[in-house]
Wavefront OBJ file of the C-alpha trace (Angstrom):
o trace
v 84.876 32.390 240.081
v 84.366 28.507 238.953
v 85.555 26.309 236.271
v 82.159 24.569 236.665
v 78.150 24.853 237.165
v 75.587 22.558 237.230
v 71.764 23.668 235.211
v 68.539 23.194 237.573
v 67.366 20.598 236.168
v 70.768 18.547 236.902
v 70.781 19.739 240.274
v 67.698 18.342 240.988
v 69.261 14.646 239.690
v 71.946 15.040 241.605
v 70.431 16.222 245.143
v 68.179 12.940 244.407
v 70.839 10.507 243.632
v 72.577 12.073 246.603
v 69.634 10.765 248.571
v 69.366 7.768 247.807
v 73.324 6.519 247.160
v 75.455 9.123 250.066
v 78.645 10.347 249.046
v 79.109 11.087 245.444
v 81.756 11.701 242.813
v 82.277 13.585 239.140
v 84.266 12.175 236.933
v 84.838 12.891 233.200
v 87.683 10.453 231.730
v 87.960 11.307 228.324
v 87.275 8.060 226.520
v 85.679 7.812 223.484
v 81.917 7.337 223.415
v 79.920 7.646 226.553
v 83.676 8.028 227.942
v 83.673 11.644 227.617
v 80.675 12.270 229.206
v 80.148 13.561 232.548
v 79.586 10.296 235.126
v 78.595 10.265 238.605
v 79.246 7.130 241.142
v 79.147 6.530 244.576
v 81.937 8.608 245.959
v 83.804 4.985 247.320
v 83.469 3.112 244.213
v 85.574 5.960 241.964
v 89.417 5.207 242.050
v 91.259 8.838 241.557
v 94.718 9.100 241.229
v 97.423 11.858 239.378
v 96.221 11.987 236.226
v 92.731 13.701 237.452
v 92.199 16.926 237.970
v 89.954 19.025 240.492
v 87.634 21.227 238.852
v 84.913 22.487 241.872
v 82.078 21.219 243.478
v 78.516 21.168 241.972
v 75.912 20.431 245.036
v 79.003 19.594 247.355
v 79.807 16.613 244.659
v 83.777 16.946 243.684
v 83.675 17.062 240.408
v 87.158 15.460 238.502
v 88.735 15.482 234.531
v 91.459 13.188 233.446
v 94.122 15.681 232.912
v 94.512 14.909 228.957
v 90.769 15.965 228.519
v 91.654 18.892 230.793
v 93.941 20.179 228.719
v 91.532 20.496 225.671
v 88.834 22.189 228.065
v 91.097 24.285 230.410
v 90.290 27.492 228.522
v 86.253 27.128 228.836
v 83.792 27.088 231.391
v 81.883 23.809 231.911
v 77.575 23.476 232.801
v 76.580 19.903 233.761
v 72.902 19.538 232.454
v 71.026 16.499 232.179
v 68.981 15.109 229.217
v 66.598 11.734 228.285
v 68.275 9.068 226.899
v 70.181 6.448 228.053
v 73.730 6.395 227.950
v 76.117 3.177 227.619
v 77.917 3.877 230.918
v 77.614 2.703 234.823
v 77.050 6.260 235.663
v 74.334 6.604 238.737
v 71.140 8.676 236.667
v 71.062 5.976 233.418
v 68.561 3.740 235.004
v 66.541 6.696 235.525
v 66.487 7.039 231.641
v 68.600 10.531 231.639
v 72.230 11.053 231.360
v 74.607 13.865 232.028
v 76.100 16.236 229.426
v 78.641 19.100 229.209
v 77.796 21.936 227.567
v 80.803 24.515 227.279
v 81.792 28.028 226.838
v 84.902 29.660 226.182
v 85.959 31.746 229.321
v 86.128 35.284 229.177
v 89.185 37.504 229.691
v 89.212 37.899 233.292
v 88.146 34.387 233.755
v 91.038 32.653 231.432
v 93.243 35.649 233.620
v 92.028 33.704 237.041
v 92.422 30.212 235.831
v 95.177 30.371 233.341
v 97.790 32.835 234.557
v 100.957 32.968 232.302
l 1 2 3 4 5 6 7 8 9 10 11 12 13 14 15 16 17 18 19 20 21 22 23 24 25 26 27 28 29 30 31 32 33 34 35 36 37 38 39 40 41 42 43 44 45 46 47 48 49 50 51 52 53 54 55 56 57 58 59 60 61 62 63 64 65 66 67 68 69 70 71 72 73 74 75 76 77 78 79 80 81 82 83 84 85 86 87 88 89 90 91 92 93 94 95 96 97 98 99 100 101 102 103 104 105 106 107 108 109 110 111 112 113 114 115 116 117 118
């Protein structure tokens, strides 16, 4: 079972940024604006520290949540997709002219069971 999944179409972004920058990180912060959207940088250029939180890996990339937007999204199971558009962040795909998004579903019995045990 995972907290997270990546779409295709993401995938494909991600196996190409992979190429072409190495090592690479998830991070979703939480900030307002572009903030809450799903980033991706080069895996030595991301500073982590206790307040993140470990979701999975999507394409062997660690993906990571600031633990106060965790805590609004710990019941619900997370897809990264990918869209046109440029976002207003340093995130690796906007000079490509996409960004990454999170689309969301709430888990299902067994799943909120597995992840969120009383």
């Amino acid at each position: 079972m995972q907290r997270i999944s990546i779409t295709k179409k993401a995938s494909i972004i991600v196996k190409q940024l992979k190429s072409q920058y190495g090592d690479l990180i998830f991070h979703q912060s939480g900030g307002c604006c572009d903030g809450s959207s799903p980033m991706i940088f080069q895996k030595s250029e991301m500073y982590l520290d206790e307040s993140d939180v470990f979701l999975g890996k999507i394409e062997d990339v660690e993906f990571f949540m600031n633990r106060d937007q965790f805590e609004y999204w710990k019941h619900t199971h997370l897809t990264i997709d990918i869209t046109e558009g440029r976002g207003a962040s340093f995130s690796l795909e906007i000079p490509l002219g996409l960004r990454f998004y999170t689309k969301s579903r709430l888990f299902t019995e067994e799943e909120n069971s597995f992840f969120n045990p009383k």
